[in-house]
N, C-alpha and C positions, 0 to 999 in steps of 0.2 A: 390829449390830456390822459385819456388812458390806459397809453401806451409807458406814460410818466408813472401814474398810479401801479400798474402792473411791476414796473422795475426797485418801486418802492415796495411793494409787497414781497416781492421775491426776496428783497435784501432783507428787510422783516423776519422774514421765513429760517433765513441764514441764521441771523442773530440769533433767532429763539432756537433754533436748533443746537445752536454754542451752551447756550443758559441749561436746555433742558439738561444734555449731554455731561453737562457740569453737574447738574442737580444727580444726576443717575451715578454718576463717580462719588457721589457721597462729598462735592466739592462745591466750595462758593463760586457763581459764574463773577467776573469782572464787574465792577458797578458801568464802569463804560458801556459795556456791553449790553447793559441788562438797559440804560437811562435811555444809549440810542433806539434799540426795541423798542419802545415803545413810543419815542416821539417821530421816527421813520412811520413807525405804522399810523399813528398817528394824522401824521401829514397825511397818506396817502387816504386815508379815511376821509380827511377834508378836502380831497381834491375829486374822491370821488362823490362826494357829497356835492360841492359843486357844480361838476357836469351833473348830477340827478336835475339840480336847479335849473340849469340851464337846457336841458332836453328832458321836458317833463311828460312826453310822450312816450319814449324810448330809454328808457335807463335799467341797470343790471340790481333791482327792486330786491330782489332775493341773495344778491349777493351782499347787497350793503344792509339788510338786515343781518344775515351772517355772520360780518365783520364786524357789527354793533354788539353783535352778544358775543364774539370773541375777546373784543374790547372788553367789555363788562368783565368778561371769565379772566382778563390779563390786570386788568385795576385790582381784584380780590386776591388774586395770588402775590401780583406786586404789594400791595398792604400789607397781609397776611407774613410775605415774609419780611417786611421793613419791621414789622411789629413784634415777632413773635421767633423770625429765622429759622419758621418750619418750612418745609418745603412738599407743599400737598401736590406730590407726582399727581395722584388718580385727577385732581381738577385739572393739573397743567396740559396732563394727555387729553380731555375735555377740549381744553382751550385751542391745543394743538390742531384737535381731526376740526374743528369748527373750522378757523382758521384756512385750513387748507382744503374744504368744502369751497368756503367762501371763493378766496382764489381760484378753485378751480371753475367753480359757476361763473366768477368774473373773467378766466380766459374763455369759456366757452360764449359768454355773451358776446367779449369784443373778437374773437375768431370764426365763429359758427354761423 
């Protein structure tokens, strides 16, 4: 499961790297692009939340806090811009290094 979760993160990773790249061009990213980010990440947040559940001795505790408050950081800017069509770079780059902490502390757990 996650080796599942990890493949969904990565692709995650893709997509908001499209979105931010977009937002730095001064350009709207795709609504595709933007709706999949979030329910990719999404899912894998519930899949790793899952295994938490079901290995309650052993689970990556520090990374799915991480991905929780990336989540949180990627719900505010998704609003934010549904609402308003600003595009607050300094939170997204926030959202970003979180994000890719998280990930990284989730390969080190399931690698190390």
């Amino acid at each position: 499961m996650l080796y599942i979760t990890i493949a969904l993160f990565a692709i995650a990773a893709v997509l908001g790297l499209i979105i931010l790249l977009k937002w730095l061009s001064k350009n709207d990213a795709p609504k595709g692009v933007i709706y999949s980010h979030g329910i990719i990440a999404a899912i894998a947040l519930v899949l790793i939340t899952v295994y938490a559940l079901q290995n309650p001795t052993n689970y990556p505790q520090f990374s799915i806090i991480l991905f929780v408050l990336g989540a949180l950081g990627g719900f505010y800017l998704f609003f934010t811009n549904l609402k308003s069509k600003t595009r607050p770079l300094g939170i997204a780059f926030v959202h970003a290094l979180v994000a890719v902490a998280a990930f990284v502390a989730l390969l080190i757990f399931t690698f190390v």
